[in-house]
C-alpha positions as CSV (number, residue, x, y, z in Angstrom):
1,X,110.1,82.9,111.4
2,X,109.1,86.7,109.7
3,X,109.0,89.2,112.3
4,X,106.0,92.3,111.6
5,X,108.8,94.2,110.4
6,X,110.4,91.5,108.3
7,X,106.8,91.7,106.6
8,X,105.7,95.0,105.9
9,X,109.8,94.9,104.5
10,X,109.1,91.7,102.3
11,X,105.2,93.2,101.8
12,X,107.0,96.4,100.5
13,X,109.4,95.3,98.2
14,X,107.4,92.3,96.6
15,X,104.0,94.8,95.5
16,X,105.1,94.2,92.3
17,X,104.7,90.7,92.1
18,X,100.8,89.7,92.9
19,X,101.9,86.0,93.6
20,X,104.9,86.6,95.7
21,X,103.0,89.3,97.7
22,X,99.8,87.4,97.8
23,X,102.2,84.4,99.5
24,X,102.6,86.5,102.5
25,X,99.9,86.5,103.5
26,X,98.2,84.0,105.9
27,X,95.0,81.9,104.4
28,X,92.4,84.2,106.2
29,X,95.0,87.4,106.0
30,X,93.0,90.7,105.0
31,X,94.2,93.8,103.0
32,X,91.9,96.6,104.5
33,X,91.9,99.8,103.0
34,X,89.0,102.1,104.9
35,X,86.7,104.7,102.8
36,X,88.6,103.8,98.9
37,X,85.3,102.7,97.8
38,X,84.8,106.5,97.3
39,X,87.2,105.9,94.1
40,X,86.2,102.2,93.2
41,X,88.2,100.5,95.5
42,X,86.9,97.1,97.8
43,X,87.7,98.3,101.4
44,X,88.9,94.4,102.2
45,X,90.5,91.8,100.2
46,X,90.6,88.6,102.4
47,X,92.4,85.3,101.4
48,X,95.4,85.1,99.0
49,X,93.1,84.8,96.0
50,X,91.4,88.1,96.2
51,X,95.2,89.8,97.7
52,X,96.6,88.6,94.6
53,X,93.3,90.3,92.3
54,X,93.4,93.2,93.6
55,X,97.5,93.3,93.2
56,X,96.6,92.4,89.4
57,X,94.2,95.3,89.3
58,X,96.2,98.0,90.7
59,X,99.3,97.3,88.2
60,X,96.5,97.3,85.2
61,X,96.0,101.3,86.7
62,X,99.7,101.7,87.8
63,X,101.9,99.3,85.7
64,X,105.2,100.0,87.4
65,X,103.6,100.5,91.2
66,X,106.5,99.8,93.4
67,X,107.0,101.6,97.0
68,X,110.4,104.5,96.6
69,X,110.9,105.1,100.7
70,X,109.9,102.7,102.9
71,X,110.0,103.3,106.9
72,X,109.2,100.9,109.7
73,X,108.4,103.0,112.8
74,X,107.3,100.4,115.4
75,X,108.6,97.0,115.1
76,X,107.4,93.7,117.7
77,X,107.8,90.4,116.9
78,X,103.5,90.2,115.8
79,X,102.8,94.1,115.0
80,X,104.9,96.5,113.0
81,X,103.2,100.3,112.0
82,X,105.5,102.1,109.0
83,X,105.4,104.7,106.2
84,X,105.7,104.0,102.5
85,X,105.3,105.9,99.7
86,X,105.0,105.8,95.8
87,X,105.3,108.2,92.9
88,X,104.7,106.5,89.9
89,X,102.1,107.5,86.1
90,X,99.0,105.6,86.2
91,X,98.4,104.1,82.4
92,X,96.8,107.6,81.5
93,X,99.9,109.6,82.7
94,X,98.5,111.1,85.9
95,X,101.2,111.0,88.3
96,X,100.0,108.6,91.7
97,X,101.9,110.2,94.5
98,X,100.8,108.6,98.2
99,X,102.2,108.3,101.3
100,X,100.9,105.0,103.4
101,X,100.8,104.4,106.5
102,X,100.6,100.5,107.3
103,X,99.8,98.4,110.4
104,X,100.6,94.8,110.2
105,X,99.8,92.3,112.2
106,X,101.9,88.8,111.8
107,X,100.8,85.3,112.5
108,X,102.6,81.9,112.7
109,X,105.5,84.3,110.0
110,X,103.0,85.7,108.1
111,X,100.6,88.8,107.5
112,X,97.0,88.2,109.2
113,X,96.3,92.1,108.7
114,X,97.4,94.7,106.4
115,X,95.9,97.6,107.5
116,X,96.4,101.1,105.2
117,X,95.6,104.5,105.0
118,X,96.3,106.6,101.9
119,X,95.0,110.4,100.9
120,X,91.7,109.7,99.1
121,X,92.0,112.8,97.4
122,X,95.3,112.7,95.6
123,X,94.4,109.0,94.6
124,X,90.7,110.4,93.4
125,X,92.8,113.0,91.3
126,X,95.2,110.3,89.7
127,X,92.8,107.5,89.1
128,X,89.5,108.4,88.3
129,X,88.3,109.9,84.9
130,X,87.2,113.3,86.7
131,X,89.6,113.3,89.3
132,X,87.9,114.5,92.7
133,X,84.9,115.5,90.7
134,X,83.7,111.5,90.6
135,X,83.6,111.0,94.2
136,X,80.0,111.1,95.4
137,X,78.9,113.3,97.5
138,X,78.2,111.3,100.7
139,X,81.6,110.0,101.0
């Protein structure tokens, strides 16, 4: 069975792939990505349905998205935390350059939660038309 750390590792290197990465992931596992609805984002994918949508969507914006360092600070057998990070040109030739930080939490050798933070602001400035200038004003 997948440690946490065997998942985020396996999470990681499959992004590219929405069915492989969308396999990972239990039936109920969640993708939750707090305050990117600010730049068009759902905050929570749940299921490996909508995982595997919202992989599809992000290589439409990002076609060769793929992670270049990957780091797995804490590693248990049912909760990993680590650092990944991407530089890569969205399809209008912005660069999208983030750094992630990822909890996982594993179940039964899979991912029950994927929990991500990312700067809002560099990913406002790489994937929306107007860069910062699009995100309303009460985010």
């Amino acid at each position: 069975m997948r440690s946490a750390g065997d998942l985020m590792l396996a999470y990681t290197a499959t992004i590219a792939d929405p069915d492989a990465t969308a396999a990972l992931f239990t039936e109920d596992g969640v993708i939750e990505l707090p305050y990117v609805t600010s730049i068009g984002l759902p905050p929570r994918v749940a299921g490996p349905d909508e995982i595997r949508a919202f992989i599809v969507g992000l290589l439409k914006v990002v076609p060769d998205f793929g992670f270049d360092t990957v780091e797995v600070l804490i590693d248990t057998p049912d909760q990993a935390f680590g650092e990944y990070s991407v530089e890569r040109r969205t399809v209008t030739g912005r660069v999208f350059s983030q750094m992630y930080a990822g909890r996982l939490v594993a179940e039964h050798g899979k991912i029950k939660l994927l929990r991500e933070s990312l700067d809002l602001v560099r990913a406002a400035r790489a994937m929306l038309p107007n860069g910062v200038a699009d995100i309303p004003a009460d985010q």
